[in-house]
LOKE-962468 format. One record per atom (N, C-alpha, C): y, x, z. Coordinates in steps of 0.001 Angstrom, whole numbers, plus 500000, padded with zeros to 6 digits. Example, Ala and Ser with C-alpha at 12.3 -4.5 7.8 and 13.67 -1.06 7.14 Angstrom:
BEGIN
494310513190507800495500512300507800496700513200507800497750512850507080498940513670507140500030512900507870
END
This chain:
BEGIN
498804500852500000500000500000500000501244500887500000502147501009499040503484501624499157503990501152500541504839502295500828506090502878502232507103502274500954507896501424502116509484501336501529510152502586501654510710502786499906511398503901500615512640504046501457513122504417501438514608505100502310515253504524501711516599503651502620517597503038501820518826503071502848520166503556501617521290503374502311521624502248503089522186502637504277523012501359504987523700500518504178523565499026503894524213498456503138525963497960503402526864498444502800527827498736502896528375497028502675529683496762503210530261495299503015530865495062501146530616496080500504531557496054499780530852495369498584531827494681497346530889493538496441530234494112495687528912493285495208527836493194494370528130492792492698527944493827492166527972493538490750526302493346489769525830492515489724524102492684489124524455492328487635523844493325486608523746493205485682521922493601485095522132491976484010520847492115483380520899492146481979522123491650481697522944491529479765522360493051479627521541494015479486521362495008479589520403495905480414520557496942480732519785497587481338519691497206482792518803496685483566519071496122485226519805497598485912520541496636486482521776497545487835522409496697488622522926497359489796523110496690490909524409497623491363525808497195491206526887498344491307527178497485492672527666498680493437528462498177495173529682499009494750530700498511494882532206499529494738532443500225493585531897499802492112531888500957491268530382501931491403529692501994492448528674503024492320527121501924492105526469502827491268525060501985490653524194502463492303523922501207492491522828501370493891521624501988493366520608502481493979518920502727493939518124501719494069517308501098492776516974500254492872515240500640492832514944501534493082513905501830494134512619502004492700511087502277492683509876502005491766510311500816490743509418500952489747509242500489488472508517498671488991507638498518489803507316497414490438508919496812491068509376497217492028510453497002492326511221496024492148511806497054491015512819496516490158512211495172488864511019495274489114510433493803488204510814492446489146510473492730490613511082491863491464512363491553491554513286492562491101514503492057491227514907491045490039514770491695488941514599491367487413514268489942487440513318489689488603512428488268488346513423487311489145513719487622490297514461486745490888515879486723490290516486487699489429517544487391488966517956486521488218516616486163487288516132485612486053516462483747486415516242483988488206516139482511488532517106482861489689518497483315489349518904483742490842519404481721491500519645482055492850519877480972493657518554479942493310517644479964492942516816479022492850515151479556493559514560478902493833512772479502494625511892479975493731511555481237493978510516481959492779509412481944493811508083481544493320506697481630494122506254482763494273505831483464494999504552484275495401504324484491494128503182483467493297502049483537492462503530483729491016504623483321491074505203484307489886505669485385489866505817485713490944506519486969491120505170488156490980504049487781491728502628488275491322502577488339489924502441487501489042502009487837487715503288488250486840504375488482487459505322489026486865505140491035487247504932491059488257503949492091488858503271492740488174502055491883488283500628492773487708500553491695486944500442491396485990500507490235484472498877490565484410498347491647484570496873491479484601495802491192485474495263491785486165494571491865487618495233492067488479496217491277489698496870491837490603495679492558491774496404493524492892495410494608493604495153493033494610493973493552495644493798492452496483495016492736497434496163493707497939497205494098498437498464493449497930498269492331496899499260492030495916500118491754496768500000490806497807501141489915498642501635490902499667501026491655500440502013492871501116502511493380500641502172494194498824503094495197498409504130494538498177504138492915497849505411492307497341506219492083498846505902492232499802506850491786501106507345493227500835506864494465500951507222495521501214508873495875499855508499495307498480509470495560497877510164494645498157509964493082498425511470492643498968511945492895500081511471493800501206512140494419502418512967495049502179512536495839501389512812496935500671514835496639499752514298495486499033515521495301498346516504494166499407515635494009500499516772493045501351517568493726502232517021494870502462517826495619503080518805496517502276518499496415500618519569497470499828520495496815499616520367495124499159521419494166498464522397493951499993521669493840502020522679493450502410522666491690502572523699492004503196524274490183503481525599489518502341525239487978502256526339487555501686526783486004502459527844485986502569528480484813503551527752484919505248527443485736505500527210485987506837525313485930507412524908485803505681522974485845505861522549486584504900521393486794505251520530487928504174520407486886502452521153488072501536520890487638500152519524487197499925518493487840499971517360487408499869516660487248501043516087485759500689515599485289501642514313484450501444513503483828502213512257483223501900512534481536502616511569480701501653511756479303502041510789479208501614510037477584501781508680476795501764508398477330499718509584477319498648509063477680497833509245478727496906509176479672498044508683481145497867510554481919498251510504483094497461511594484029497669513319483267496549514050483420496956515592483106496844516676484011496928517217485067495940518098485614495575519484484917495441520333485079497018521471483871496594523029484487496290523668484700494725524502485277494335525476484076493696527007484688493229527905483754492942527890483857491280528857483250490665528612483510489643529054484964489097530510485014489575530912486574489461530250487753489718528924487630490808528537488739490558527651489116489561527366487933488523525873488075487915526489487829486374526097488814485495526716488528484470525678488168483213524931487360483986523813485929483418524502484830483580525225484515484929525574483586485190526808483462484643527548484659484760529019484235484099529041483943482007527879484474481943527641484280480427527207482973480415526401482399481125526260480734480606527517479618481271528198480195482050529282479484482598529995479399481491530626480809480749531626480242479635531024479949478218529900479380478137529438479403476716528993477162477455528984477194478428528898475494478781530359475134478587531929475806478908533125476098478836533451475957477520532848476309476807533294476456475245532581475346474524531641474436474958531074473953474346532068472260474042531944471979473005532970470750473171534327471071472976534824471679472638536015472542472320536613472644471178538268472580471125538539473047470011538051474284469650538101475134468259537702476192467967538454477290468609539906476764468707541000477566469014541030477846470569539925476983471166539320477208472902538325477639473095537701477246471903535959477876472416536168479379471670536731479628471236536533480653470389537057482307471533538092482067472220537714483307473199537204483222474469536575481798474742535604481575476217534288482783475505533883482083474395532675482882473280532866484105473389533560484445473092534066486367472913534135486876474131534357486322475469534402486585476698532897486631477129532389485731477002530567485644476953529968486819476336530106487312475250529368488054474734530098489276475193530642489458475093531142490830475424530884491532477158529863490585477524529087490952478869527804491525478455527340491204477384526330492424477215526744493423476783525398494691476921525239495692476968524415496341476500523343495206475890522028495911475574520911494885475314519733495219475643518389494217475401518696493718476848518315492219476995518024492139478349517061493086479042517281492932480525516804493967481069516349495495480998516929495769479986516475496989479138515042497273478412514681498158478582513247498254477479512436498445479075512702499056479856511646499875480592511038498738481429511425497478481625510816496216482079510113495229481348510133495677480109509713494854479203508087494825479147507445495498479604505941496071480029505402494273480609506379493541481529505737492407482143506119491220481248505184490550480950504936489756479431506072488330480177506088488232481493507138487442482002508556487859481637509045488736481915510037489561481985510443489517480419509512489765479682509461490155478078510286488334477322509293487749477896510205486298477671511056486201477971511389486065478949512514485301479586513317486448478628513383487826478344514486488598477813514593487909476093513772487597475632513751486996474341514233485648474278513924484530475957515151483451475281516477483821475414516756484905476473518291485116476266518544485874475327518092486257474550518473486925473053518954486146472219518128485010472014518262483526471246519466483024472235519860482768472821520992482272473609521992483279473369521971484322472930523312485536472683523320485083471152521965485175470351522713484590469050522900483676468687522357482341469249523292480954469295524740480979469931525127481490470815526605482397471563527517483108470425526798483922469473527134484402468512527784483522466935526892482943466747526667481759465670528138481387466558527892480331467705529499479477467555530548479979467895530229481479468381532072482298468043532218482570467122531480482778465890531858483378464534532386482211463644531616480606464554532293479356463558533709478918464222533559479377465431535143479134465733536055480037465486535839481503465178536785482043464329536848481568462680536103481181462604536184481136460382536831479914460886536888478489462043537626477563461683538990477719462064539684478814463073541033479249463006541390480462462058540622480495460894541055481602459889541018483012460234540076483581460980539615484719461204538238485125460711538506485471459675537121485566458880537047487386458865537895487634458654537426489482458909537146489887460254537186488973461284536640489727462778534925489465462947534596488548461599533726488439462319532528489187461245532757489066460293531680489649459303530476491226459378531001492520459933530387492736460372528849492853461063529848491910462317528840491503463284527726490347462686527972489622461830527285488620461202526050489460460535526784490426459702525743491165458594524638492381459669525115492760460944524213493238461645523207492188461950523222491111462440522728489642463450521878489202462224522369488961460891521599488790460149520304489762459486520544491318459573519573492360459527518209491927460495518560491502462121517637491334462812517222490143462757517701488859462160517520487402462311517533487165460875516600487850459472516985486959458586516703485715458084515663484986459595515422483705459005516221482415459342516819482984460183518214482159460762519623481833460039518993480295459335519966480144458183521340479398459234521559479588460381522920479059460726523642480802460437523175481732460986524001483008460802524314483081459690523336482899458266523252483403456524524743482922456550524680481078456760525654480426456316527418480785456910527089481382458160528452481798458743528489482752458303527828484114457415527923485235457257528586484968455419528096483965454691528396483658453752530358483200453404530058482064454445531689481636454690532580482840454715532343483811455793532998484830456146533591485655455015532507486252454413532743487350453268533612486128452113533078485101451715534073484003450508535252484159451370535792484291452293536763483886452983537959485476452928536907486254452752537333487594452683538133487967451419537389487318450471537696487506449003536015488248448506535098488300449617534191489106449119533086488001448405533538487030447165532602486113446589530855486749446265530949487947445582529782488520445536528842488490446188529431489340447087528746489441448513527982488517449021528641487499448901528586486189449683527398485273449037527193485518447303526320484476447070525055485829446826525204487250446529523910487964446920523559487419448454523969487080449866523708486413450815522775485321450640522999484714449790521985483012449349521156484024448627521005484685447725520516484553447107518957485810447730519443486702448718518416487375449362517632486080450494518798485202450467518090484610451628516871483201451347516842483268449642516359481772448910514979482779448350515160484102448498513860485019448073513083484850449196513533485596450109512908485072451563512023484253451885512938483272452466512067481840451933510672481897451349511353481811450267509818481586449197508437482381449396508882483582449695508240484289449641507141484320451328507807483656452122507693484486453658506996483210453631507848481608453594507300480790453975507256479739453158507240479645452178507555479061450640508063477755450690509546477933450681510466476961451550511262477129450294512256476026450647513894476155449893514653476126450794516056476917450800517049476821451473516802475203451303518203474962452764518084473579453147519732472968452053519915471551452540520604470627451521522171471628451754522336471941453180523538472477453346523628473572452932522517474179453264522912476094452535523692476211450999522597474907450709522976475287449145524302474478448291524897473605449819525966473311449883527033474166449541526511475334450949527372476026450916527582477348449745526263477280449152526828478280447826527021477390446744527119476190446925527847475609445710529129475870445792529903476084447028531286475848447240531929477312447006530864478659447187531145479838447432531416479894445546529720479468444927530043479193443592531999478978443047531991478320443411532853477713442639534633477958443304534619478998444354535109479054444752536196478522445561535414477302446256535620476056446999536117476159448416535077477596448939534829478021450009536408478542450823536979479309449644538227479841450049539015479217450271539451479302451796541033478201452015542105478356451699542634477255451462543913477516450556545212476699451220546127477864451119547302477889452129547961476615452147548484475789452864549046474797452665550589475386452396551367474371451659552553474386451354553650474034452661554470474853453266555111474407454243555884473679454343556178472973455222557064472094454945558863472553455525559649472074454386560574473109454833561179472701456748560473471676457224561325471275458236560190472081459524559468472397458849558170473388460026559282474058460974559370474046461998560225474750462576559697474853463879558696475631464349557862475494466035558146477310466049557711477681467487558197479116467909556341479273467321556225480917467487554927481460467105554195480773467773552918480937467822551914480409468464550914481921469352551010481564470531550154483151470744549004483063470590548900484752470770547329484836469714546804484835471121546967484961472588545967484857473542545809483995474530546133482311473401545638481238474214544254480958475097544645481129476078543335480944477230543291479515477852542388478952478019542230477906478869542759476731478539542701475322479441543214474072479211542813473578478086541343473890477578541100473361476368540525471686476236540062471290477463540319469883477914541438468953477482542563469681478058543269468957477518544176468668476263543927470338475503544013470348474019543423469369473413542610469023473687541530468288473082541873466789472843542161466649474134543241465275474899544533465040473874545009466146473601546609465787473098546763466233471313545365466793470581545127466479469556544504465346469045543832464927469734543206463288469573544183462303469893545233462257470903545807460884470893547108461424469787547448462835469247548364462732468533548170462703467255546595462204467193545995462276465554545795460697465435545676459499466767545946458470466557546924457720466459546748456233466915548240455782466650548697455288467721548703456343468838549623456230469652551238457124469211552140456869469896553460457302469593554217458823470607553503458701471315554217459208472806553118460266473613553122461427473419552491461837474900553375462756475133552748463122476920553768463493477515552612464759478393552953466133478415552305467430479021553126467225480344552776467349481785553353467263482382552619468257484108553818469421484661552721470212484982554177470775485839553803471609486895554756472337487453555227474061486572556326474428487270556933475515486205555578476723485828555632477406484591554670478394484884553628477888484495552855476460484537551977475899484120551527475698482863551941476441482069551637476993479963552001475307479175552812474370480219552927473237478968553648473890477484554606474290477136555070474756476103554148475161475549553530476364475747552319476992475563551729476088474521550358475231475608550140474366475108550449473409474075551512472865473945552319471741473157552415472448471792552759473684471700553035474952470922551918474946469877550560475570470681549143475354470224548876474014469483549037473006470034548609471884469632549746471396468252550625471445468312551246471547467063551101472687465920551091473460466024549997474345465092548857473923464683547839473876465444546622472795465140546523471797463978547554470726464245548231469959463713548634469780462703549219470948461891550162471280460616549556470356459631548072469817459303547727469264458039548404467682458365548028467199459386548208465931460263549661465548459993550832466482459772551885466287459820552642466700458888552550466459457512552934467003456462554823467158456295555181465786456475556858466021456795557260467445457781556566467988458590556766468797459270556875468392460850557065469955461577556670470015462990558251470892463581558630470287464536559663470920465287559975470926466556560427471748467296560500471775468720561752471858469070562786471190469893563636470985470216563611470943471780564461472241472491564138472131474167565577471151474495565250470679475879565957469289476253567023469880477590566405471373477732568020472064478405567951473415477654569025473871478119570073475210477812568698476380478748569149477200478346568418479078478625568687478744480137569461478643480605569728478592482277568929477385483040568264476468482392567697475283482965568355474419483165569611473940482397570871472923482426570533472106481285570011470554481381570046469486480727571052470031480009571021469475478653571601469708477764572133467869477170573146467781476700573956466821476616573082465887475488573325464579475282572228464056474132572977464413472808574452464262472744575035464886471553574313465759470831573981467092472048573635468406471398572452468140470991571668467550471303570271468029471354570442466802470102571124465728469244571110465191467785571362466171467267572509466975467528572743467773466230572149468387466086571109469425466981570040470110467188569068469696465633568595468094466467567605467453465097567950467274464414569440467194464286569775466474462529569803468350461664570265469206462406569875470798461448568176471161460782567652470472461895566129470682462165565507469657460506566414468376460502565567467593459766566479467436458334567740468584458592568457468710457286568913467500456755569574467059457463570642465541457700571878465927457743572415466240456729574317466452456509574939465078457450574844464100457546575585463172458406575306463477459566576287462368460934576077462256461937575013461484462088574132461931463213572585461402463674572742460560465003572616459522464851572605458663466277570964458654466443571046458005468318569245457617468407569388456977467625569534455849467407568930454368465888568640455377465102569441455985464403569180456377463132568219458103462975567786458612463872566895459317464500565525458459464465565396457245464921564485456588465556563777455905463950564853456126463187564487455323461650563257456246460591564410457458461035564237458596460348562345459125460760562534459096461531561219458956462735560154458474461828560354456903462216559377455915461840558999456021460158560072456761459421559380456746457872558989457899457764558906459048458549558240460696458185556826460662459094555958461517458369554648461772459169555252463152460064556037463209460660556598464784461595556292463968462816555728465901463290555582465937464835556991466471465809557248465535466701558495466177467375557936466761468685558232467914468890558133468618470258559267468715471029559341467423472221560559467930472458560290468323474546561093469796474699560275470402475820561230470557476716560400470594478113560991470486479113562331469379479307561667468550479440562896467167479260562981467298480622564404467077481206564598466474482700564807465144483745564474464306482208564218463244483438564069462064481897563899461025482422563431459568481686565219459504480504565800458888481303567255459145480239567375459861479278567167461090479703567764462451478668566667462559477495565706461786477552564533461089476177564883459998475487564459459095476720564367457785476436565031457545474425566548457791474615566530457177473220566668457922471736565634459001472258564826459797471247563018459223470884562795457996471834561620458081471471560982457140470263560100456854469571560132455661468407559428454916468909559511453392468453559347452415468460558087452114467968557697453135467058556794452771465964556672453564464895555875453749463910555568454402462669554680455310462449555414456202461742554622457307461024554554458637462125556087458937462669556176459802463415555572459712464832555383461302465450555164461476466733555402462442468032555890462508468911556273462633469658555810463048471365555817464970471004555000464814472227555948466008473266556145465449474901557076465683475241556031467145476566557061467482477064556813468469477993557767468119479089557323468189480979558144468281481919557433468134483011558242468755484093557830469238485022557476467703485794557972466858485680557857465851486512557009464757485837556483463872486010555663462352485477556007461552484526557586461582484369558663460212483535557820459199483997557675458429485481557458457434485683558038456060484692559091456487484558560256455774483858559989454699482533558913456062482075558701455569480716557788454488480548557668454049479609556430453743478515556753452919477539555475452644476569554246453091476747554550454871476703553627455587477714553567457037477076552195457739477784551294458272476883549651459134477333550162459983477936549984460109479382549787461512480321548908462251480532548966463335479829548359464692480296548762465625481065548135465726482613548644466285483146547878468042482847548981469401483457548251470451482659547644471101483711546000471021483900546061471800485633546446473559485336546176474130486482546073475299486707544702476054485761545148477563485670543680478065485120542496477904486109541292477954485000539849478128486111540388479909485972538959480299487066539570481497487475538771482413486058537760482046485563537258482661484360538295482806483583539160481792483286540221481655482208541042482778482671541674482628483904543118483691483968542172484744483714540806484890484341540964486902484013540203487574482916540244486165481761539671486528480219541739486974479850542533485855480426544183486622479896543964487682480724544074487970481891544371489111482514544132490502481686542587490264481169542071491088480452542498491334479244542750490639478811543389490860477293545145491518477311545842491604478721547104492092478574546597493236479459545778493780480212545919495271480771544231495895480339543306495004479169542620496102479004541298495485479776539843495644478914538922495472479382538149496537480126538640498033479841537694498833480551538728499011482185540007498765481990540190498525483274539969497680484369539797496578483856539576495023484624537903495715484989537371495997484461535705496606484209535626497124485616536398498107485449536658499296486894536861498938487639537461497511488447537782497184489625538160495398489478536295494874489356536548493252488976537215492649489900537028493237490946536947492707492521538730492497492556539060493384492253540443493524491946541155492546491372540960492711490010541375491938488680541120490282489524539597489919490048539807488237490709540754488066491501541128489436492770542361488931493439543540488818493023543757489693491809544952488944491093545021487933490418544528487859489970544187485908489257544385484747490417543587485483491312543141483818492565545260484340493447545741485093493206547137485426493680548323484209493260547394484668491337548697483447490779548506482325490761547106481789491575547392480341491706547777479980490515546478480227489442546099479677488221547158479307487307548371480029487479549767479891486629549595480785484978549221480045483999548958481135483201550204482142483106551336481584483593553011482375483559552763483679484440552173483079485418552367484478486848550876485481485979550062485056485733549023486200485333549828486849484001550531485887483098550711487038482156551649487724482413552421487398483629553881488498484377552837489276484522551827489495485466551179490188486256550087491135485061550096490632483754549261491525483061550335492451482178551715491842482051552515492837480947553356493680482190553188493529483277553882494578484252552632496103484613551599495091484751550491496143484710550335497158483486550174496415482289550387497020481343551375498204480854552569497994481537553909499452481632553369500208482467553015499300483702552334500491484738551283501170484809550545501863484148549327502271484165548990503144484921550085503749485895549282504413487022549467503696487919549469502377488168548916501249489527547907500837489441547183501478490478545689500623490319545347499104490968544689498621490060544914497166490308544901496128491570544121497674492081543346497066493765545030497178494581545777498042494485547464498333494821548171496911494691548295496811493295548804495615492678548476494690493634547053493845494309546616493048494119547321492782495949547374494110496437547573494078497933548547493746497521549902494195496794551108493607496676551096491821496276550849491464495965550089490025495531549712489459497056548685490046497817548628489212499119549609488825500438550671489547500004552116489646500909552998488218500744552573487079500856553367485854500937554826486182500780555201487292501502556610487223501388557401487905500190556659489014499570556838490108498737555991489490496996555204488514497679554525488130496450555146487585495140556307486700494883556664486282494336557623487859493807558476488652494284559188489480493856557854490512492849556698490533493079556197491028492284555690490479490737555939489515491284555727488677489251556414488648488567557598489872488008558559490048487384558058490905486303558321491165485001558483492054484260559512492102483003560287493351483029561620493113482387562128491888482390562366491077481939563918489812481527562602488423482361561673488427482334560864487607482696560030486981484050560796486561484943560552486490486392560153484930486313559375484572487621558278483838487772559294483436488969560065484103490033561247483292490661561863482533489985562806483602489112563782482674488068563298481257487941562672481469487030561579479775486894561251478800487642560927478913488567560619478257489721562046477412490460563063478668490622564274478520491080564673477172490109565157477001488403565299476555488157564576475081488251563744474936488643562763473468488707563495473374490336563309474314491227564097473539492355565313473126492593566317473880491519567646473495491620567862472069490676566824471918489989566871470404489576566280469339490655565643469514491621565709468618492650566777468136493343566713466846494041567526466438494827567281466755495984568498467276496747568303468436497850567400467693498674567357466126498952566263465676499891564626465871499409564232465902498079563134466522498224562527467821497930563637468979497764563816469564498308563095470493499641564188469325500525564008469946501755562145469220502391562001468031501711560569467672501905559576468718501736559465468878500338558838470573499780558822471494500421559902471622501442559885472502502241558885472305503523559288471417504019558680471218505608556882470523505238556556470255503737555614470166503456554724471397503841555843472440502867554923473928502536554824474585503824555632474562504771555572475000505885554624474250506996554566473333506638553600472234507834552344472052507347552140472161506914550530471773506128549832473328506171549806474291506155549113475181505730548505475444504454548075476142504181547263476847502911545973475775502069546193475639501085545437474278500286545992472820500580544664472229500338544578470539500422545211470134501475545856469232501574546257468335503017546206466733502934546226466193503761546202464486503356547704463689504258547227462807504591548494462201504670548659462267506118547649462027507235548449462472508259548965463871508800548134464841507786549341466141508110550476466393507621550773465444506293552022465254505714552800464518506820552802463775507241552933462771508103553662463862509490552971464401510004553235465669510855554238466314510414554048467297509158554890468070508759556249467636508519556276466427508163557606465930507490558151465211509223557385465096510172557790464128511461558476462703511159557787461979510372557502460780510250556555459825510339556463458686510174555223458282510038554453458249509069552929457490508868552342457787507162552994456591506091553591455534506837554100454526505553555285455597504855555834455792505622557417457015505213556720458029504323555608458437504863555334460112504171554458459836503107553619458441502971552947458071501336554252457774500640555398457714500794557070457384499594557299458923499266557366459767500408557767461364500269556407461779499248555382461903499765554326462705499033554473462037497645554224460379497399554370460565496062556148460262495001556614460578495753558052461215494994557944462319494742557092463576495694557344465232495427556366464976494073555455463564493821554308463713492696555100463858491415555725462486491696556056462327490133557504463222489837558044464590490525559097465250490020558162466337490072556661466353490133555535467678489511555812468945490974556398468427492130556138469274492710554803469333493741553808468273493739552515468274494382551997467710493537550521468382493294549613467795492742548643466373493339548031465469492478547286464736493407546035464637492860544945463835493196543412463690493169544009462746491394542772463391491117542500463187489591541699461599489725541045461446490462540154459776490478540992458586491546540437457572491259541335456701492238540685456635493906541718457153494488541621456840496230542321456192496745542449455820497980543349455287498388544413456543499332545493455856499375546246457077499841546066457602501033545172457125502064545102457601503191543838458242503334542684458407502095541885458986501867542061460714501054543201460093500743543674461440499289543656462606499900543569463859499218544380465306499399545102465541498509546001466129498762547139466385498157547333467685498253547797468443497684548186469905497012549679470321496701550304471499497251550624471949496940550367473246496084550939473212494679550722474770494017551202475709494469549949476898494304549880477931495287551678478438495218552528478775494316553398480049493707554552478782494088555045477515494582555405476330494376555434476599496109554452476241496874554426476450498125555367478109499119554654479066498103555594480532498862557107480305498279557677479363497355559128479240497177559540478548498269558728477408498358559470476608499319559381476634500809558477477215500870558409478428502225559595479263502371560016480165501435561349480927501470562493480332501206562506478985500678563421477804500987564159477922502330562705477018502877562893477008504171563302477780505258563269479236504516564088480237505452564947480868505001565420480220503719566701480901503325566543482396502640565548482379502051565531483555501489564873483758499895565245482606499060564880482354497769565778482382496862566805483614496995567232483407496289566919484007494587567087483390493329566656484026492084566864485011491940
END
């Protein structure tokens, strides 16, 4: 019977397990000892099923796949002693542990980059292309290799399970390469297609994305030698015909069908760029291309400062461009300083926008409206009035607004409210503005800055283009600066672009009484969720008084509320994280922009 061997004291510090690759087990940056070739099949096995009960009798024939020794069940206590004492504790009990059905490896998703690969590929699924398409690229770019590497592949268990996640990396593969060819990125992906297809050539979803790609390239040739190695194949291997679509698709490559062709702009197109590193909120993309592709008239993005509505609204009008042939324009509803802007200005604004030599009243705005298929973006509005008689009645046109607050005021108008990032989302941006082999070096890091900005895509991308100048701050530095409530907000600045500023402006559009609510909220309630009798407390009123306060701070977007219906004395209520440390320094007089 094997001696466990010798194992370091297990240190507090986090667990990184990787199987996208060769098995490893990093604590702090350093690869732990993961002990004999048996061993590490145990780990391999329970990883395979982490948080869930692996039996005795699989972990045995994952083991010895042939004759296990009559010692089978001690040597296996001895290697999970062995690895329970290397992995350590998590939440205050042993990671691995035993129950009625069998052994239990219990990890989060972050540490396991199995788990974080099927988290964003369920994330992407259902998605615009323009959402699923870097959840996908975030997924794959966690491997490293064959699953588990080669040297485990000996256990015919092990050997499977590494072959369905192969098939799950190139189905992963397949729908990032179709969600780039459907936002017009056809050279990122070809390549990788023509490798995937070397090892998979019977996999006519790759042929056909590898086909699109190269027609898309200008590489027509290419593209129908593709059908045409792949209709030999066939015949030959399994004496088949490509299917109705393949040969769809080289009819179109034929004929040069395949290649998209630019639309004609319209001269009134007038929206800011669109960035290339839209992350997240693809829910509700989804939400505000569908009701603005029906015949509703009105939606409305509505989210606290920092919360990517523009962003968003931005994206989704891009999207859009075929939908809206008269054209697309964005018109903001205050001045650079956060000052409502007069309704005068903001006609003449549209009448330049829609190339109207006369004076433009609402009526005749509202006309103009109803006979064009144009999308109006009009952002950051400050209140129900300063819209209202911009909106249409009816027609062709549509109209989708941005603001910090609800416009109770209105209707009819579709609310989308914009939440915060998931935390996958901010630190796929994080990553993309300071760098994947850095985020790599210190994940542990990179999450506490994300979970800092309180899911603001504004504060992470302060926090990734400041990092980015700074490259001798290491992130773990950064991140302590980030946990300082008081210092925190002064660190989300970079050049002309502050995350105070912003904020400041949404509070100086309050009325000083709620305001000062926001305040004795953020200060009385503590950290997260609260309900109504600690509102109730904080504000030193009663709860009929403090359900009028809580939902007034709702509908001017300075607390969030429960997404399903409760009743109000059941609810929690939220303050946003970056929303709360302002009005905290409100409250003590020390906010200023």
């Amino acid at each position: 019977m094997p001696r466990p061997p010798a194992q370091p004291a297990a240190s507090p510090g986090p667990l990184r397990f990787s199987v996208l690759g060769p098995l490893a087990v990093h604590r702090d940056g350093h690869a732990l000892p993961l002990g004999p070739l048996k061993q590490r099949v145990v780990l391999a096995t329970l990883l395979g099923s982490a948080n869930s009960p692996v039996s005795v009798d699989a972990l045995t024939d994952a083991v010895w796949p042939e004759e296990p020794p009559r010692t089978a069940r001690k040597n296996l206590q001895v290697y999970v002693s062995a690895l329970r004492a290397l992995l350590g504790e998590a939440d205050g009990g042993p990671r691995l542990t035993h129950t009625c059905g069998g052994y239990v490896l219990r990890v989060t998703e972050d540490e396991v980059d199995l788990l974080r690969f099927r988290s964003l590929v369920r994330a992407a699924e259902g998605q615009p292309p323009g959402s699923a398409a870097p959840l996908l690229r975030e997924a794959l770019d966690l491997w490293q290799g064959p699953p588990f590497g080669d040297d485990l592949r000996h256990s015919p268990r092990l050997a499977e399970e590494a072959e369905r996640l192969e098939l799950r990396h190139v189905t992963a593969y397949e729908s990032w390469a179709e969600a780039e060819l459907a936002v017009g990125d056809a050279s990122a992906v070809v390549e990788g297609l023509r490798d995937l297809v070397e090892r998979h050539p019977l996999r006519e979803r790759l042929r056909s994305a590898l086909m699109c790609a190269l027609s898309r390239c200008g590489r027509q040739a290419e593209a129908l030698a593709v059908y045409d190695d792949y209709r030999q194949l066939l015949a030959r291997e399994l004496g088949l015909e490509p299917s109705r679509a393949m040969a769809a698709r080289y009819r179109a490559v034929l004929a040069d069908e395949d290649r998209p062709r630019a639309r004609t702009p319209s001269g009134r197109d007038a929206l800011p760029p669109d960035v290339v590193d839209f992350t997240g909120q693809a829910d509700e993309l989804a939400d505000v291309l569908h009701l603005l592709d029906g015949p509703g008239g009105v939606v409305l993005l509505s989210g606290p400062a920092g919360a990517g509505k523009t962003t968003l609204a931005v994206r989704a009008a891009h999207l859009l461009g075929d939908r809206f042939p008269d054209g697309r324009l964005c018109v903001s509803l205050r001045d650079a300083d956060g000052t409502p802007r007069p309704l005068p200005d903001v006609l003449a604004e549209l009448a330049r926008r829609i190339g109207r030599t006369g004076p433009l009243t609402p009526e005749t705005w509202r006309e103009w409206l109803a006979a064009h298929r144009v999308l109006a973006v009009l952002d950051d509005v400050p209140g129900e009035s300063a819209v209202r008689p911009l909106l249409p009645y009816g027609g062709q046109g549509r109209v989708l607004l941005t603001a910090r607050g609800q416009l109770g005021g209105l209707a009819p108008v579709h609310r989308v409210p914009v939440p915060p990032l998931g935390t996958a989302e901010a630190l796929h941006l994080l990553t993309g503005l300071v760098g994947g082999s850095r985020v790599r070096a210190d994940r542990e890091a990179a999450l506490r800055i994300v979970r800092a900005c309180g899911g603001s895509p504004l504060a992470v991308r302060v926090s990734g283009m400041r990092l980015a100048v700074l490259r001798h701050v290491p992130l773990r530095e950064f991140a302590d600066r980030l946990a300082d409530p008081a210092g925190a907000l002064d660190e989300l600045t970079s050049g002309d672009v502050s995350v105070r500023r912003r904020l400041a402006r949404g509070w100086q559009a309050l009325p000083a009484e709620c305001g000062r609510h926001a305040s004795r909220l953020a200060e009385g309630t503590g950290d997260g969720p609260f309900g109504l009798t600690e509102a109730a407390e904080a504000l030193g009123c009663d709860e009929r008084h403090a359900v009028r306060v809580v939902e007034t701070l709702i509908d001017a977007g300075m607390v969030t509320s429960p997404g399903g219906e409760v009743t109000a004395h059941a609810a929690q209520y939220e303050l946003p994280h970056l929303i709360r440390l302002y009005a905290r320094g409100a409250l003590a007089g020390t906010t200023a922009p």
